[in-house]
C-alpha positions as CSV (number, residue, x, y, z in Angstrom):
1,X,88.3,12.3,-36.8
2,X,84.7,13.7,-36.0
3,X,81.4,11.2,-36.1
4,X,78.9,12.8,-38.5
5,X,76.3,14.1,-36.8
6,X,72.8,12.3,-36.5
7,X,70.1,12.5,-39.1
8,X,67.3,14.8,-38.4
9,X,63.9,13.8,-39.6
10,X,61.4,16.6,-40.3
11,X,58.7,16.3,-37.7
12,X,54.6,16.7,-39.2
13,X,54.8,20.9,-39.9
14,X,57.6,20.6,-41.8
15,X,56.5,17.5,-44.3
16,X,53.3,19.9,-44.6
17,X,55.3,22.9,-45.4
18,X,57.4,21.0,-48.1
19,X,54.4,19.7,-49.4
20,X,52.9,22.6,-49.8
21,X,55.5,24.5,-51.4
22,X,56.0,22.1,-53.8
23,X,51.8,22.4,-54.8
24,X,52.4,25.9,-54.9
25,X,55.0,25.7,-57.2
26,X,57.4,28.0,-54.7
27,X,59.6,24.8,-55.0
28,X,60.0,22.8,-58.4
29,X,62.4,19.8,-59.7
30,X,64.6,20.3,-61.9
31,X,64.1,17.5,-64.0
32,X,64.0,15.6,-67.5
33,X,62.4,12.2,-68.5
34,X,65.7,10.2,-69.2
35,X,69.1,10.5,-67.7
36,X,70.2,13.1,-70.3
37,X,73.2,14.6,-70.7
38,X,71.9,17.9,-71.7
39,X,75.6,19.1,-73.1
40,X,74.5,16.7,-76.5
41,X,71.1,17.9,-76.9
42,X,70.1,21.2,-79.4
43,X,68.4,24.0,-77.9
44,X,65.1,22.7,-79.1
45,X,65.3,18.7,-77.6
46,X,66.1,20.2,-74.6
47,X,63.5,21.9,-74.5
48,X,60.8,19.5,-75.6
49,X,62.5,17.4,-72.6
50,X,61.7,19.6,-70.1
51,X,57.8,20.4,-71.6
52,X,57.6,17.1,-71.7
53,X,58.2,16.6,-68.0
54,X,56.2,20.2,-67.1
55,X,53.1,19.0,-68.5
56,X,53.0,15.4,-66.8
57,X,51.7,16.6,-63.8
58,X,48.8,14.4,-62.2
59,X,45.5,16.1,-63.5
60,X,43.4,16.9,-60.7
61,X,40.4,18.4,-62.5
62,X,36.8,16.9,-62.9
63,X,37.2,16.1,-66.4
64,X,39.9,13.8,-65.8
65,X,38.0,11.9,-62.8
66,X,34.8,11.0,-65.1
67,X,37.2,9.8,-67.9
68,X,38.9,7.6,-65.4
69,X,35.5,6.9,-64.1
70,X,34.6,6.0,-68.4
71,X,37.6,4.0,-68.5
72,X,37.5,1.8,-65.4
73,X,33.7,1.1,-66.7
74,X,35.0,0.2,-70.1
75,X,37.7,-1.9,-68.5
76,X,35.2,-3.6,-66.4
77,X,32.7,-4.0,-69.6
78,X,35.4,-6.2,-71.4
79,X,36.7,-8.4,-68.1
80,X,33.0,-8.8,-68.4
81,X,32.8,-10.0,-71.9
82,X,35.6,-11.9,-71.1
83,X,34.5,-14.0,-69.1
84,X,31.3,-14.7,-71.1
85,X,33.4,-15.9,-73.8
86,X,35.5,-18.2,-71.5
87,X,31.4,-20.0,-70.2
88,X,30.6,-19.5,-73.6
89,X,33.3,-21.9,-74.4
90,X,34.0,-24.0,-71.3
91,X,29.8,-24.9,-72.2
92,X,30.8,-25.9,-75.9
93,X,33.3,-28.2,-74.2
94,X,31.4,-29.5,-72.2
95,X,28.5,-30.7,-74.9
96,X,31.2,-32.2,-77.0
97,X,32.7,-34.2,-74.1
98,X,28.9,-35.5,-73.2
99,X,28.0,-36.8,-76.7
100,X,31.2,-36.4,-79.0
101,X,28.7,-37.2,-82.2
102,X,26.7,-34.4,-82.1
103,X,27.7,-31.2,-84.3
104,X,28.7,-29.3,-81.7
């Protein structure tokens, strides 16, 4: 019996040429967003799968930066309110423990 051979790892150039085939699209995935087993699908579900996982890519445009850019400020706006509420109430607590007959 023969040993396998060893592993070769691509060295820098070739990561970068893989890489950028795959931006360029010369190389794609064949792929589908669930383990399917395309044999029980119609034409049409198939179809929809593979859209599906076509049109997921990561969107690289402007646009999408300054709504990520809206949505972390949004995000940030309601931790924000947040934790106003939580003084808001740790305060109210606070009063009532102090003098527990006033209306607090």
């Amino acid at each position: 019996m023969t040993s396998p051979k060893p592993l070769l790892c691509p060295n820098a150039s070739q990561v970068a040429a893989v890489k950028q085939a795959i931006a360029d699209e010369v190389i794609v995935f064949d792929a589908f967003p669930v383990s399917a087993e395309p044999e029980i699908y119609s034409g049409g579900v198939f179809t929809a799968g593979l859209d599906l996982v076509r049109n997921t890519r990561p969107c690289t445009h402007e646009r999408c930066s300054l709504l990520l850019h809206i949505l972390l400020l949004l995000l940030l706006l309601l931790l924000l309110l947040l934790l106003l509420l939580l003084l808001l109430l740790l305060l109210l607590l606070a009063c009532c423990s102090v003098s527990p007959h006033s209306p607090c």
